[in-house]
PDB file with SEQRES, HELIX, SHEET and CRYST1 records, atoms N, CA, C and O in Angstrom:
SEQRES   1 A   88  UNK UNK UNK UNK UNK UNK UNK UNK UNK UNK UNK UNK UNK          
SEQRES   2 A   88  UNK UNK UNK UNK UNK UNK UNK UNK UNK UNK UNK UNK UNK          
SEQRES   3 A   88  UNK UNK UNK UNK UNK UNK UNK UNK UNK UNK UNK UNK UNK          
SEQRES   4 A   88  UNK UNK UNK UNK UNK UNK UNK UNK UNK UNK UNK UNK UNK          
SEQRES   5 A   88  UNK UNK UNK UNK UNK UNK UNK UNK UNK UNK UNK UNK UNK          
SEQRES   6 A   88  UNK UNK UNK UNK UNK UNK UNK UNK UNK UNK UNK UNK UNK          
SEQRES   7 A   88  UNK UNK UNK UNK UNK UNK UNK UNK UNK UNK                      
HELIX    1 AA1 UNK A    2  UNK A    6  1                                   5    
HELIX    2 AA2 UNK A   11  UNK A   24  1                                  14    
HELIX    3 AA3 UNK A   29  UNK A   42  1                                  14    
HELIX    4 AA4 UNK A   45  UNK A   56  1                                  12    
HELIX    5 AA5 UNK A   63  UNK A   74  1                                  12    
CRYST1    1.000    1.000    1.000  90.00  90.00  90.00 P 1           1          
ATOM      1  N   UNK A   1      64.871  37.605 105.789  1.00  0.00           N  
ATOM      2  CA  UNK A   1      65.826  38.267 104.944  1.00  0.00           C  
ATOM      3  C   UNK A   1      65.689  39.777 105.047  1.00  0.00           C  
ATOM      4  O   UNK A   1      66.653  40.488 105.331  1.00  0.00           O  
ATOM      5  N   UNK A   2      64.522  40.233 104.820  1.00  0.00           N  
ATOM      6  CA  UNK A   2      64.299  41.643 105.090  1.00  0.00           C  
ATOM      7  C   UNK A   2      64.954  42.189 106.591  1.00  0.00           C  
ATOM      8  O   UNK A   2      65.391  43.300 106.891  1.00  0.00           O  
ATOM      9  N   UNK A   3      64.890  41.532 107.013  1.00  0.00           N  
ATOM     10  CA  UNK A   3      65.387  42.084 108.810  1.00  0.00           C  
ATOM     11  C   UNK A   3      67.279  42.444 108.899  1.00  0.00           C  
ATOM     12  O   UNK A   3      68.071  43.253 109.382  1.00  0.00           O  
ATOM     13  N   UNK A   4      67.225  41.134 108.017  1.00  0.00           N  
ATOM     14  CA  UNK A   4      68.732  41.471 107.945  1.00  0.00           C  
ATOM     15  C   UNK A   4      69.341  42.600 106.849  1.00  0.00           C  
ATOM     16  O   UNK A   4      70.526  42.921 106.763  1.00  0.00           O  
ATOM     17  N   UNK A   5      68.388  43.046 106.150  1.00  0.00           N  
ATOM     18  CA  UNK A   5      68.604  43.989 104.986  1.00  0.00           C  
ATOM     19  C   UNK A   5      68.641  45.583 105.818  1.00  0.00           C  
ATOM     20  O   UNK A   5      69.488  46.476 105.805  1.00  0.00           O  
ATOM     21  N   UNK A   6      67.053  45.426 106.655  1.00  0.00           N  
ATOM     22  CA  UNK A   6      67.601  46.637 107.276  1.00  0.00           C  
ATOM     23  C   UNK A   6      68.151  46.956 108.470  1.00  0.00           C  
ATOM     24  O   UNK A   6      68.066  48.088 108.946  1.00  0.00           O  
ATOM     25  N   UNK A   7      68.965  45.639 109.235  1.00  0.00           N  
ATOM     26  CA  UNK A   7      69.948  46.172 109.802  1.00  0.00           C  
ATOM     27  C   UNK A   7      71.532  46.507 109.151  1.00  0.00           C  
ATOM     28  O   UNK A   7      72.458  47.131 109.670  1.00  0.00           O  
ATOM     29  N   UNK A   8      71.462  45.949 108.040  1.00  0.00           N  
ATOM     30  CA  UNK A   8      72.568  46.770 106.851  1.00  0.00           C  
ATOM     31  C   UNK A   8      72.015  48.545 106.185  1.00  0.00           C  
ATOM     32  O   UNK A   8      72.600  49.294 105.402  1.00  0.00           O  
ATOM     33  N   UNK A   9      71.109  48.657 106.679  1.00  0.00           N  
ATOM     34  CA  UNK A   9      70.508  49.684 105.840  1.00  0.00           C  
ATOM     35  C   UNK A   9      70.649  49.808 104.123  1.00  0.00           C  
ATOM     36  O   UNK A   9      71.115  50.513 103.228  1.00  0.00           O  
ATOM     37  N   UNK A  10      69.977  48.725 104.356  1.00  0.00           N  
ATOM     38  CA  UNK A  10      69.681  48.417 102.708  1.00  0.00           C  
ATOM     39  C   UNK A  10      68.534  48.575 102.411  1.00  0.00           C  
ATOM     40  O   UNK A  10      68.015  47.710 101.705  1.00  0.00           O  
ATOM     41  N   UNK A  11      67.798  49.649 102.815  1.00  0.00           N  
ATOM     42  CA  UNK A  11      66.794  49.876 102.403  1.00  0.00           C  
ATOM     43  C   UNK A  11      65.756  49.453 101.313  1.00  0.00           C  
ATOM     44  O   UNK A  11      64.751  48.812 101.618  1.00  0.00           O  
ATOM     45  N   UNK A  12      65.995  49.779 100.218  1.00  0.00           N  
ATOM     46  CA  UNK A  12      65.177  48.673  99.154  1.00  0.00           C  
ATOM     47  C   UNK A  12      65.262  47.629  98.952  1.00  0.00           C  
ATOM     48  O   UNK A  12      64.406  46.903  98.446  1.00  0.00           O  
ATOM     49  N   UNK A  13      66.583  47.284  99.402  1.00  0.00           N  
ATOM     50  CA  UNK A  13      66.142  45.365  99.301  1.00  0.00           C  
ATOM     51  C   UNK A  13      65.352  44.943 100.486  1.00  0.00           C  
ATOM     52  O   UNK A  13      64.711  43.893 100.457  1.00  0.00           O  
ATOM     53  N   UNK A  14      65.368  45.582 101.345  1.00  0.00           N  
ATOM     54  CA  UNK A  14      64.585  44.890 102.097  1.00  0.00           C  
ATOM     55  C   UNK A  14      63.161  45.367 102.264  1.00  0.00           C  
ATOM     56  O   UNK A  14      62.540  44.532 102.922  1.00  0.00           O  
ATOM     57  N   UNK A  15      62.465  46.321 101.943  1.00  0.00           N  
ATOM     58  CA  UNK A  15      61.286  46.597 101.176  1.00  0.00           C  
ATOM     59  C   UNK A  15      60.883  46.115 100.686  1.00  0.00           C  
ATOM     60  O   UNK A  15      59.667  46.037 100.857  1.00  0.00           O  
ATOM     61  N   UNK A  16      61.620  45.208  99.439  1.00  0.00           N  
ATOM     62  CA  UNK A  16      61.686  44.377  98.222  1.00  0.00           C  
ATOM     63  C   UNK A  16      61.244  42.840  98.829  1.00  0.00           C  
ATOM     64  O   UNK A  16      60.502  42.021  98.288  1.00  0.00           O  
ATOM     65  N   UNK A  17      61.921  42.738 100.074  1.00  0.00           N  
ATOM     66  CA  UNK A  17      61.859  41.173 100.903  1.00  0.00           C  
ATOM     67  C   UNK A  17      60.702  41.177 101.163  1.00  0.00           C  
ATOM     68  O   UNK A  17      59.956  40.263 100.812  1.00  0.00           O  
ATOM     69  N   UNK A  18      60.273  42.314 101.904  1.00  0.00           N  
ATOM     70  CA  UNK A  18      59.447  42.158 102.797  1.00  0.00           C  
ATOM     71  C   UNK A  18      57.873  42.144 101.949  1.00  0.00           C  
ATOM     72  O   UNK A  18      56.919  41.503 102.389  1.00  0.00           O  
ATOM     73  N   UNK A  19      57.798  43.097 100.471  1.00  0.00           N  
ATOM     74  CA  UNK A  19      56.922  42.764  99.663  1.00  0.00           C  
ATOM     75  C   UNK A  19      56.605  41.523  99.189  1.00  0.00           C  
ATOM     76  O   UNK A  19      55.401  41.276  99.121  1.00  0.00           O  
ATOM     77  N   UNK A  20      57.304  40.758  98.876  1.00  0.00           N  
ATOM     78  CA  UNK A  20      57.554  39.293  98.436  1.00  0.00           C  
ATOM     79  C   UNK A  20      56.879  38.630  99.825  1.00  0.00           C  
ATOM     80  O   UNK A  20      55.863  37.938  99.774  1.00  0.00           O  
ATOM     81  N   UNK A  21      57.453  38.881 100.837  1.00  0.00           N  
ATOM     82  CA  UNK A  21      57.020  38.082 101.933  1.00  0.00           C  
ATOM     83  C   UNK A  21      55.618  37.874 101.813  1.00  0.00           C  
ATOM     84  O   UNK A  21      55.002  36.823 101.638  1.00  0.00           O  
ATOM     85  N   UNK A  22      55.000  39.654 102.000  1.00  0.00           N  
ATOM     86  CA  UNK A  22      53.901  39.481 102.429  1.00  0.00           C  
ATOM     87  C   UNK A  22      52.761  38.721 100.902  1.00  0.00           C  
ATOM     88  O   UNK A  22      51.787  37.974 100.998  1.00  0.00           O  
ATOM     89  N   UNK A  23      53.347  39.247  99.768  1.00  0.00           N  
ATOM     90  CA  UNK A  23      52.573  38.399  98.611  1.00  0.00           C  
ATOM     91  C   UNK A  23      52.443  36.780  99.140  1.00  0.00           C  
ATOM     92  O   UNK A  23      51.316  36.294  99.047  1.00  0.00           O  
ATOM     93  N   UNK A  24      53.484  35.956  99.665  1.00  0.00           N  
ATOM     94  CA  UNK A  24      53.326  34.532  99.492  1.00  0.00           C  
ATOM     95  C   UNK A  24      52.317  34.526 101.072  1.00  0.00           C  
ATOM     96  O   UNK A  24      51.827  33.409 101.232  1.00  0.00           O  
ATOM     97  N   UNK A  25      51.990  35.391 102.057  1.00  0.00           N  
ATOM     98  CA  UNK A  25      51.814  35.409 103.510  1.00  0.00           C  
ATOM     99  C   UNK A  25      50.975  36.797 103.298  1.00  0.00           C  
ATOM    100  O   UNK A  25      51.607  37.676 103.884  1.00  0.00           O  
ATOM    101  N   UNK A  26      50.147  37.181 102.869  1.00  0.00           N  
ATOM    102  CA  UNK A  26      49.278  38.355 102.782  1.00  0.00           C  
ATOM    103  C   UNK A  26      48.771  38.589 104.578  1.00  0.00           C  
ATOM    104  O   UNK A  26      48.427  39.674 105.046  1.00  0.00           O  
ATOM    105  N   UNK A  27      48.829  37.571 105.178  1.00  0.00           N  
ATOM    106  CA  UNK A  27      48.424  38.123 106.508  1.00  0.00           C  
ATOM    107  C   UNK A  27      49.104  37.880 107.990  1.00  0.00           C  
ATOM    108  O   UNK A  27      48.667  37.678 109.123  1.00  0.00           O  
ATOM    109  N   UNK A  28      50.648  38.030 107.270  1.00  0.00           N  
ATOM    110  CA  UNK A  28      52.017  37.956 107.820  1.00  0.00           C  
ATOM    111  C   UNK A  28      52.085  39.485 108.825  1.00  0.00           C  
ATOM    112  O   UNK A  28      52.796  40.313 108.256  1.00  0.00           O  
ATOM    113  N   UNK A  29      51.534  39.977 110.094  1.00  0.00           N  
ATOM    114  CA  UNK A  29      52.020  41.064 110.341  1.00  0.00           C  
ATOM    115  C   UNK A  29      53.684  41.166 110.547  1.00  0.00           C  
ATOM    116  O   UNK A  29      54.330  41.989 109.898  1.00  0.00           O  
ATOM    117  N   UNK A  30      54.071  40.611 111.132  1.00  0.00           N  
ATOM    118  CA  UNK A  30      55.828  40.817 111.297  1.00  0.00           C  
ATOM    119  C   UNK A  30      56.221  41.393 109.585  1.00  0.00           C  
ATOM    120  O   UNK A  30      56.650  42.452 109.128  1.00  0.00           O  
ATOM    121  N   UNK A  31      55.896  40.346 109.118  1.00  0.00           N  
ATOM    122  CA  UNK A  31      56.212  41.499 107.506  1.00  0.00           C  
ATOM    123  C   UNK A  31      55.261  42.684 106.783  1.00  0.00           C  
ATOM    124  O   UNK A  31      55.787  43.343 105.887  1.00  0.00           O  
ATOM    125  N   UNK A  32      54.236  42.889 107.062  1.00  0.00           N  
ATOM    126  CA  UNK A  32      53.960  44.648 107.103  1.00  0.00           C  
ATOM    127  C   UNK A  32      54.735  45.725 108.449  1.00  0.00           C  
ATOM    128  O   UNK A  32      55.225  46.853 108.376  1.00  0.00           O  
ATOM    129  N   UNK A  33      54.567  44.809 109.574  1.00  0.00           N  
ATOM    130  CA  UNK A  33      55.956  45.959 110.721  1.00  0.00           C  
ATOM    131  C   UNK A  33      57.171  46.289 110.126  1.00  0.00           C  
ATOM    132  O   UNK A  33      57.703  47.399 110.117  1.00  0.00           O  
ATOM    133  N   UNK A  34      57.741  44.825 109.425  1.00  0.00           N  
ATOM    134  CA  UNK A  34      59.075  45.126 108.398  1.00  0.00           C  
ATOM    135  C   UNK A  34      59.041  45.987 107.525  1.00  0.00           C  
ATOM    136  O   UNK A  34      59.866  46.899 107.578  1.00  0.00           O  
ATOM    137  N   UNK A  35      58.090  45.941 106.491  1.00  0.00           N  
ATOM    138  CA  UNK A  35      58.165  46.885 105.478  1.00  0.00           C  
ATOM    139  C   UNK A  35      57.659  48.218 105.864  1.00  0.00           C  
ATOM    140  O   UNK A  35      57.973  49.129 105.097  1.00  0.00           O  
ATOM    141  N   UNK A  36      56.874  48.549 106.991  1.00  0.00           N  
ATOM    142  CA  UNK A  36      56.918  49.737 107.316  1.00  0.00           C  
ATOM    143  C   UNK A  36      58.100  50.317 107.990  1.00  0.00           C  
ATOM    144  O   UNK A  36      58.254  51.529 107.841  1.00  0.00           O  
ATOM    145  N   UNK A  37      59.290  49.427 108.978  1.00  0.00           N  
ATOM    146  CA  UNK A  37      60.489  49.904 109.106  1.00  0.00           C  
ATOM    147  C   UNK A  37      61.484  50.459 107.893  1.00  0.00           C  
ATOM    148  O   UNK A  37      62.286  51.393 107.885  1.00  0.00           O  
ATOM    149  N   UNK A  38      61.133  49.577 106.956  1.00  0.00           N  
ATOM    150  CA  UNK A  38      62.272  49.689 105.605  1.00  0.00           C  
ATOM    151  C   UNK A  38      61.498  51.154 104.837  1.00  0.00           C  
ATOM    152  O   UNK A  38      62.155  52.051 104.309  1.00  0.00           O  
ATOM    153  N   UNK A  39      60.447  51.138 104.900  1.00  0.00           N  
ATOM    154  CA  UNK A  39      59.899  52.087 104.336  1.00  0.00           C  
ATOM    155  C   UNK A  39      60.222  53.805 104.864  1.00  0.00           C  
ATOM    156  O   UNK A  39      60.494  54.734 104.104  1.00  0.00           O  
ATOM    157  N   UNK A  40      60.118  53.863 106.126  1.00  0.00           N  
ATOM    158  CA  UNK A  40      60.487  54.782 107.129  1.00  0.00           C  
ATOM    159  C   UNK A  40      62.384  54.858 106.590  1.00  0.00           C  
ATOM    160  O   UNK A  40      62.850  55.844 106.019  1.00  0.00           O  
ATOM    161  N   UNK A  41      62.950  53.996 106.830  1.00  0.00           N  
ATOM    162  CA  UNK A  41      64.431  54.174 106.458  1.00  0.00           C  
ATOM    163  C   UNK A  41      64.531  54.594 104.955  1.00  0.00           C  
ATOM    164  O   UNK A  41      65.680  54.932 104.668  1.00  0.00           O  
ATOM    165  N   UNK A  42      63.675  54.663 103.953  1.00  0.00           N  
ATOM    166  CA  UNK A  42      63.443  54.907 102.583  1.00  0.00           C  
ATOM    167  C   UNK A  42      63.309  57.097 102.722  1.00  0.00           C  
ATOM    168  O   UNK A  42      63.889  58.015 102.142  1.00  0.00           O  
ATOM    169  N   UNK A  43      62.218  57.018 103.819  1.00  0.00           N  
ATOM    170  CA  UNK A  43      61.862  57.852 103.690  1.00  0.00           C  
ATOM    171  C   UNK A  43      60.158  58.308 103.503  1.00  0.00           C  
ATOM    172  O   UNK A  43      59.459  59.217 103.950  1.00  0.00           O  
ATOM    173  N   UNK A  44      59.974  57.316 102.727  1.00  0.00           N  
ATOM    174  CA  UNK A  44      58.317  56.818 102.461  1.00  0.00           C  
ATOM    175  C   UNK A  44      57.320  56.749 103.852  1.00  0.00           C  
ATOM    176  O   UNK A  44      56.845  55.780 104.444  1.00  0.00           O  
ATOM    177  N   UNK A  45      57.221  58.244 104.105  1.00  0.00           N  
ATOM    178  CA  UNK A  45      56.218  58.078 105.346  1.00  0.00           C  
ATOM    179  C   UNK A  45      55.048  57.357 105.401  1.00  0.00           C  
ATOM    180  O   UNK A  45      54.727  56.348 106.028  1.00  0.00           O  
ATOM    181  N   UNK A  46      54.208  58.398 104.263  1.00  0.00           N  
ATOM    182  CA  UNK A  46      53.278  57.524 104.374  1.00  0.00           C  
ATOM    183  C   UNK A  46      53.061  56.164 103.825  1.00  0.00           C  
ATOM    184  O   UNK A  46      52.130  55.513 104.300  1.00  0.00           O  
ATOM    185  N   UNK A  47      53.808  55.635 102.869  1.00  0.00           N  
ATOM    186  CA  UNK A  47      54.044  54.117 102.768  1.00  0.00           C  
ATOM    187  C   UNK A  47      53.786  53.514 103.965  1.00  0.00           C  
ATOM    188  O   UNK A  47      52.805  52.920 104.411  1.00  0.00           O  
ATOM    189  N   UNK A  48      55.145  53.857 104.506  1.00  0.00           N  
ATOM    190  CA  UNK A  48      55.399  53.503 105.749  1.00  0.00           C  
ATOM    191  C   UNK A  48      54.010  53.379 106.454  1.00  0.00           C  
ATOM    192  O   UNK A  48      53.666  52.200 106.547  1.00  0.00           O  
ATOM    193  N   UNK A  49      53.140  54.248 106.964  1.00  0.00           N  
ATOM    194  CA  UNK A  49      51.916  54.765 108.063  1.00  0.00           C  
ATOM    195  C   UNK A  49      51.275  53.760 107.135  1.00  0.00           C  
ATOM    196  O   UNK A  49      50.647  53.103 107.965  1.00  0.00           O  
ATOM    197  N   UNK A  50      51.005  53.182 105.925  1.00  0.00           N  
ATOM    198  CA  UNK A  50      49.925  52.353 105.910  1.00  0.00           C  
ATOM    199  C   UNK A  50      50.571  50.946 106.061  1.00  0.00           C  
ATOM    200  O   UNK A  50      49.971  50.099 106.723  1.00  0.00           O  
ATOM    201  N   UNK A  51      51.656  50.681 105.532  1.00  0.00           N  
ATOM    202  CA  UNK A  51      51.889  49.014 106.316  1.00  0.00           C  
ATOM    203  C   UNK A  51      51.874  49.089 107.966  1.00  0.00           C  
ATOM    204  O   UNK A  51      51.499  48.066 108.538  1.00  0.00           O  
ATOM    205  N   UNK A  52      52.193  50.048 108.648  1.00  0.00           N  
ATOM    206  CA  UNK A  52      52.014  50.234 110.605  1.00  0.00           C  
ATOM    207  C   UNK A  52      50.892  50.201 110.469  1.00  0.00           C  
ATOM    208  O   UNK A  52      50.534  49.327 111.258  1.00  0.00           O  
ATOM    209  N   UNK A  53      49.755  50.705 109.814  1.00  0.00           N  
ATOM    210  CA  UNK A  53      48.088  50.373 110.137  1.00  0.00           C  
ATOM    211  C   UNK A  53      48.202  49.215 109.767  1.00  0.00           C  
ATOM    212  O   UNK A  53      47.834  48.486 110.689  1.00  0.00           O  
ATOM    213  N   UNK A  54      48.600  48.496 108.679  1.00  0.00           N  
ATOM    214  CA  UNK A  54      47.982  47.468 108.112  1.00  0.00           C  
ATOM    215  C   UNK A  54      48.321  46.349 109.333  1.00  0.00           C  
ATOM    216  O   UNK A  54      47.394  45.672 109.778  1.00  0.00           O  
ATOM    217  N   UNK A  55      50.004  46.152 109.969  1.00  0.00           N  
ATOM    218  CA  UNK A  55      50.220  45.476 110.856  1.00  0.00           C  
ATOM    219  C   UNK A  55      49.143  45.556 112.033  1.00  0.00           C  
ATOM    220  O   UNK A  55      48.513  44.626 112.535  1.00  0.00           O  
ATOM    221  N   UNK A  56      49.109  46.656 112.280  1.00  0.00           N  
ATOM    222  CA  UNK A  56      47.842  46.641 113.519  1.00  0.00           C  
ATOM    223  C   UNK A  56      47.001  46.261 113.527  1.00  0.00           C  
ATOM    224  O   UNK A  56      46.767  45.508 114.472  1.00  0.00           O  
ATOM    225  N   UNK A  57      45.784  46.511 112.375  1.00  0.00           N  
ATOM    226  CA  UNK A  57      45.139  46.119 112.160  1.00  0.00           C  
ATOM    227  C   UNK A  57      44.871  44.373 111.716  1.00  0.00           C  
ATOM    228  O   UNK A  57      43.743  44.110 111.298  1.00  0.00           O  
ATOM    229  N   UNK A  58      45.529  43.631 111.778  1.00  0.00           N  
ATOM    230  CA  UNK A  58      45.775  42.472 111.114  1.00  0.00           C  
ATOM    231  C   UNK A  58      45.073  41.270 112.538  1.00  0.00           C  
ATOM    232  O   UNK A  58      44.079  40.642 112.903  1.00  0.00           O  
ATOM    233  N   UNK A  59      46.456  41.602 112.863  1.00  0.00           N  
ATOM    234  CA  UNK A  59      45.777  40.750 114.389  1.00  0.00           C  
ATOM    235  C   UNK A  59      46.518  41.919 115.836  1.00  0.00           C  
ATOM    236  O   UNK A  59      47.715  42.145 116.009  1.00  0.00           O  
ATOM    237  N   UNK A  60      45.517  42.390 116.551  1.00  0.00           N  
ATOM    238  CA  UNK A  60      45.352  43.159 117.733  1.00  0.00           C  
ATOM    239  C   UNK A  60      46.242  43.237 118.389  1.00  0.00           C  
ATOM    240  O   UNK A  60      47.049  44.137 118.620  1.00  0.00           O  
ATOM    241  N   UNK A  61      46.067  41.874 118.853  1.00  0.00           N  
ATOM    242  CA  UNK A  61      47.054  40.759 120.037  1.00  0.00           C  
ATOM    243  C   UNK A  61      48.015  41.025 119.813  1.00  0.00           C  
ATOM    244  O   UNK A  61      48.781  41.484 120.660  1.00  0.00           O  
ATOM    245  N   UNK A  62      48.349  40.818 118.490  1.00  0.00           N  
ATOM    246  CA  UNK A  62      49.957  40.219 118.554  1.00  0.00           C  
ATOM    247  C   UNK A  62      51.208  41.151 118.629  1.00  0.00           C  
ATOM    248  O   UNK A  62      51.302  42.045 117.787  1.00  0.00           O  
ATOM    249  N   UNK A  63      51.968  41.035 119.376  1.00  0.00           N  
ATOM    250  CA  UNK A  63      53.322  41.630 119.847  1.00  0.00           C  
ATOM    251  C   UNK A  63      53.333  43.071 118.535  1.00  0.00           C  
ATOM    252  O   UNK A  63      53.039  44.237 118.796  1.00  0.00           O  
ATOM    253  N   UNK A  64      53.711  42.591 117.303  1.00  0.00           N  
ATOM    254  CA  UNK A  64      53.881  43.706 116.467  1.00  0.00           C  
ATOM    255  C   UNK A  64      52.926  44.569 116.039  1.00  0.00           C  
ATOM    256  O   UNK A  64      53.059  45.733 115.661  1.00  0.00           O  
ATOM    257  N   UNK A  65      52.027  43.951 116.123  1.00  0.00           N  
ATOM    258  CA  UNK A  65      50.462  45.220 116.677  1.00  0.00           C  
ATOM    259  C   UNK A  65      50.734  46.578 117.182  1.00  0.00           C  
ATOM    260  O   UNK A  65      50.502  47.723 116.795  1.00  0.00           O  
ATOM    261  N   UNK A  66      51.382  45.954 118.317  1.00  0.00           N  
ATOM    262  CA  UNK A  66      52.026  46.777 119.475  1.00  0.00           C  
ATOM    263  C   UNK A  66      52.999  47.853 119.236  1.00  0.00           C  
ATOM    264  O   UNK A  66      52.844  49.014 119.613  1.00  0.00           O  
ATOM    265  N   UNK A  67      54.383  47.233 118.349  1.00  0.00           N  
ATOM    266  CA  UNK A  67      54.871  47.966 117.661  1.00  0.00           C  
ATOM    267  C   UNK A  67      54.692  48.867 116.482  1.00  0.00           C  
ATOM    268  O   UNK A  67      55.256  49.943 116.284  1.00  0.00           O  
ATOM    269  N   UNK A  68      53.785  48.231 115.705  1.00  0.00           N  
ATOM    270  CA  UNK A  68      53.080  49.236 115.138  1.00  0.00           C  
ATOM    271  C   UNK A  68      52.558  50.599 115.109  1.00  0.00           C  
ATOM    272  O   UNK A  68      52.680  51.569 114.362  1.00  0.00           O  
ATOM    273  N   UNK A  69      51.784  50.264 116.440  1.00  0.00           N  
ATOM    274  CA  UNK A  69      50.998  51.578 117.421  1.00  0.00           C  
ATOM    275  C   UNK A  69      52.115  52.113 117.700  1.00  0.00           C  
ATOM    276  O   UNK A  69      52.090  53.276 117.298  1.00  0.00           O  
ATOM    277  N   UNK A  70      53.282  51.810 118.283  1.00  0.00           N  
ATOM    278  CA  UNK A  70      54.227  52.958 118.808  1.00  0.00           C  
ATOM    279  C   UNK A  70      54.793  53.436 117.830  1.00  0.00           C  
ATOM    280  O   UNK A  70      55.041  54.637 117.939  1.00  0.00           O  
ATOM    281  N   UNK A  71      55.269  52.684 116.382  1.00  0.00           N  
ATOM    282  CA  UNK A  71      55.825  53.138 115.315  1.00  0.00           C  
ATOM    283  C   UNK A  71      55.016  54.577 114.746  1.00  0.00           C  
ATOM    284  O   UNK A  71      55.454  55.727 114.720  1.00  0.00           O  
ATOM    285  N   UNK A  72      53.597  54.021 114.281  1.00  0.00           N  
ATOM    286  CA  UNK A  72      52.696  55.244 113.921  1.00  0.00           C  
ATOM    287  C   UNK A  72      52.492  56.496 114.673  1.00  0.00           C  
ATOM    288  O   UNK A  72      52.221  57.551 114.099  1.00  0.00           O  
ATOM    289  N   UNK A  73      52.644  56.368 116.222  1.00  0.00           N  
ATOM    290  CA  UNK A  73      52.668  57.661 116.811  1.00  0.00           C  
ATOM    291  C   UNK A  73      53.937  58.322 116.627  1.00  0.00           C  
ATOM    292  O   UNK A  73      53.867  59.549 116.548  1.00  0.00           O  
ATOM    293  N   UNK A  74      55.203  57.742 116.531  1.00  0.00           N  
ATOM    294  CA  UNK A  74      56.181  58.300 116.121  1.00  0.00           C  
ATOM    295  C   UNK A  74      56.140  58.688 114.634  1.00  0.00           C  
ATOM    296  O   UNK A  74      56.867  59.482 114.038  1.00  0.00           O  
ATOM    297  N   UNK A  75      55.383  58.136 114.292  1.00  0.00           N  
ATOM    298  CA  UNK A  75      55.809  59.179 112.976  1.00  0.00           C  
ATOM    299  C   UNK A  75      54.186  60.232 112.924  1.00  0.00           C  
ATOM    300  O   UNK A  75      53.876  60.927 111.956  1.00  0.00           O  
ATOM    301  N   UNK A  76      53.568  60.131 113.878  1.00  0.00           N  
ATOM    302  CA  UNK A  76      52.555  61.484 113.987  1.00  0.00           C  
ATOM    303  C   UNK A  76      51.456  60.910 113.981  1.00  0.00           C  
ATOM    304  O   UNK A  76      50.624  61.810 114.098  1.00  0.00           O  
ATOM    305  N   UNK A  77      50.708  59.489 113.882  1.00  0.00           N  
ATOM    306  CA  UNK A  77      49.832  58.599 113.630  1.00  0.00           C  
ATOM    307  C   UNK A  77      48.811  57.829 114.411  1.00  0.00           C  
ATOM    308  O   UNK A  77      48.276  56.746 114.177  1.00  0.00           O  
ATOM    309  N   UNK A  78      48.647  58.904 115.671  1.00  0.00           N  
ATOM    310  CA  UNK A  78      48.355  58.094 116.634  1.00  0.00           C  
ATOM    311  C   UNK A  78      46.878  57.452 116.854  1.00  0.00           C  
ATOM    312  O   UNK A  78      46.396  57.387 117.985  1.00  0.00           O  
ATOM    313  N   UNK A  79      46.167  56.966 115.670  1.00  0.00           N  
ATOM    314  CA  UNK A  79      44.967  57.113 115.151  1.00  0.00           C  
ATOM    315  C   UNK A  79      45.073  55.402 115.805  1.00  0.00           C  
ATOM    316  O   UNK A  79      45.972  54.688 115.359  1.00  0.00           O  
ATOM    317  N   UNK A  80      44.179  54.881 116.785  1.00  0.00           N  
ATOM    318  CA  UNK A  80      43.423  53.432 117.316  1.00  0.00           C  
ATOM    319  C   UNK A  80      42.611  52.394 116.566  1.00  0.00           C  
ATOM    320  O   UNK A  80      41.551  52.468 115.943  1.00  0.00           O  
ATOM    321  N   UNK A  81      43.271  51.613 116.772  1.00  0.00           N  
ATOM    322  CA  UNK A  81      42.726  50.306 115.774  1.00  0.00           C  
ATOM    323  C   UNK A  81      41.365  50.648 115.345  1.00  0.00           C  
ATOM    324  O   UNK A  81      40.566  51.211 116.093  1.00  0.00           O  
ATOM    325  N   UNK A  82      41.121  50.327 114.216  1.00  0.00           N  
ATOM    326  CA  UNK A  82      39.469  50.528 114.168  1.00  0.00           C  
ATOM    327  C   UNK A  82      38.669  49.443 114.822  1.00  0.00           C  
ATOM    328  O   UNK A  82      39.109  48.321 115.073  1.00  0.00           O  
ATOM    329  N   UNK A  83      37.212  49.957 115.129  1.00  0.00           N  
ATOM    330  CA  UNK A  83      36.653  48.851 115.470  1.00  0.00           C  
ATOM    331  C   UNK A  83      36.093  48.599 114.509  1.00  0.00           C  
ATOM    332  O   UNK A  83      35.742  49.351 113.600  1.00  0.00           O  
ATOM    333  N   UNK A  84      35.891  46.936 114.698  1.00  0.00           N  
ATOM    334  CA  UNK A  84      35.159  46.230 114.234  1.00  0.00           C  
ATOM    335  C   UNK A  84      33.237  46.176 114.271  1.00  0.00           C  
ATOM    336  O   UNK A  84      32.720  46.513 115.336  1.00  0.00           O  
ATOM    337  N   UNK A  85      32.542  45.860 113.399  1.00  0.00           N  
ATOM    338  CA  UNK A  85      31.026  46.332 113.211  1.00  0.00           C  
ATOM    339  C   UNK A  85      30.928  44.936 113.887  1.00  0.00           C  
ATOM    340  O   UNK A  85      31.586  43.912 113.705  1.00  0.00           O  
ATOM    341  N   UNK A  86      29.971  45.198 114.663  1.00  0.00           N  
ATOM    342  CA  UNK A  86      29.517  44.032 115.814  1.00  0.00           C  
ATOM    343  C   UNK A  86      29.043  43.401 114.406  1.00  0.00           C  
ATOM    344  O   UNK A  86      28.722  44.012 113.386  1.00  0.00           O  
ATOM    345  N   UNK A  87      29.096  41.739 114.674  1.00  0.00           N  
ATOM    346  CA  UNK A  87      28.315  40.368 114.101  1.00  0.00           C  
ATOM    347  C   UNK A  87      27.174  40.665 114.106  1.00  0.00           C  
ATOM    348  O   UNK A  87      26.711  41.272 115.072  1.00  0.00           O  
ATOM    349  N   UNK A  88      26.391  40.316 113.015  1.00  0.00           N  
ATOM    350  CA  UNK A  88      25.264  40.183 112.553  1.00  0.00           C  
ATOM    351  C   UNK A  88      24.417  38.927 112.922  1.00  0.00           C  
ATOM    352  O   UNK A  88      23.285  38.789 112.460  1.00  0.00           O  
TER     353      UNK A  88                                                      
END                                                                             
């Protein structure tokens, strides 16, 4: 739903989606990439810059990871996944 909100540029509703999403899916990246798009169309940079970390950070691999990283350097962010503290 959010996806389709902000290709209407409906900005807060789909902010709104994409919050909801991630409450029922807390480790949903496609919906922190979303809400950092809707957020960016808000205006909410840094909103925005912490759901693009949060997507990245979530899982590495995955496709919107990816987008993430390019999202955050576009908006000035070009700061690399953190690493992880080696296993104990």
């Amino acid at each position: 739903m959010g996806e389709a909100y902000i290709r209407l540029r409906k900005s807060q509703e789909a902010v709104e989606s994409f919050r909801a999403a991630i409450q029922l899916e807390p480790i949903m990246v496609a919906s922190y990439y979303g809400l950092g798009l809707a957020l960016t169309q808000t205006g909410q940079r840094d909103d925005a810059k912490a759901a693009f970390r949060r997507a990245r950070d979530i899982d590495p691999a995955s496709p919107f990871s990816e987008l993430a990283k390019n999202a955050l350097k576009q908006l000035g962010d070009g700061a690399d996944v953190k690493e992880n503290p080696p296993n104990k």
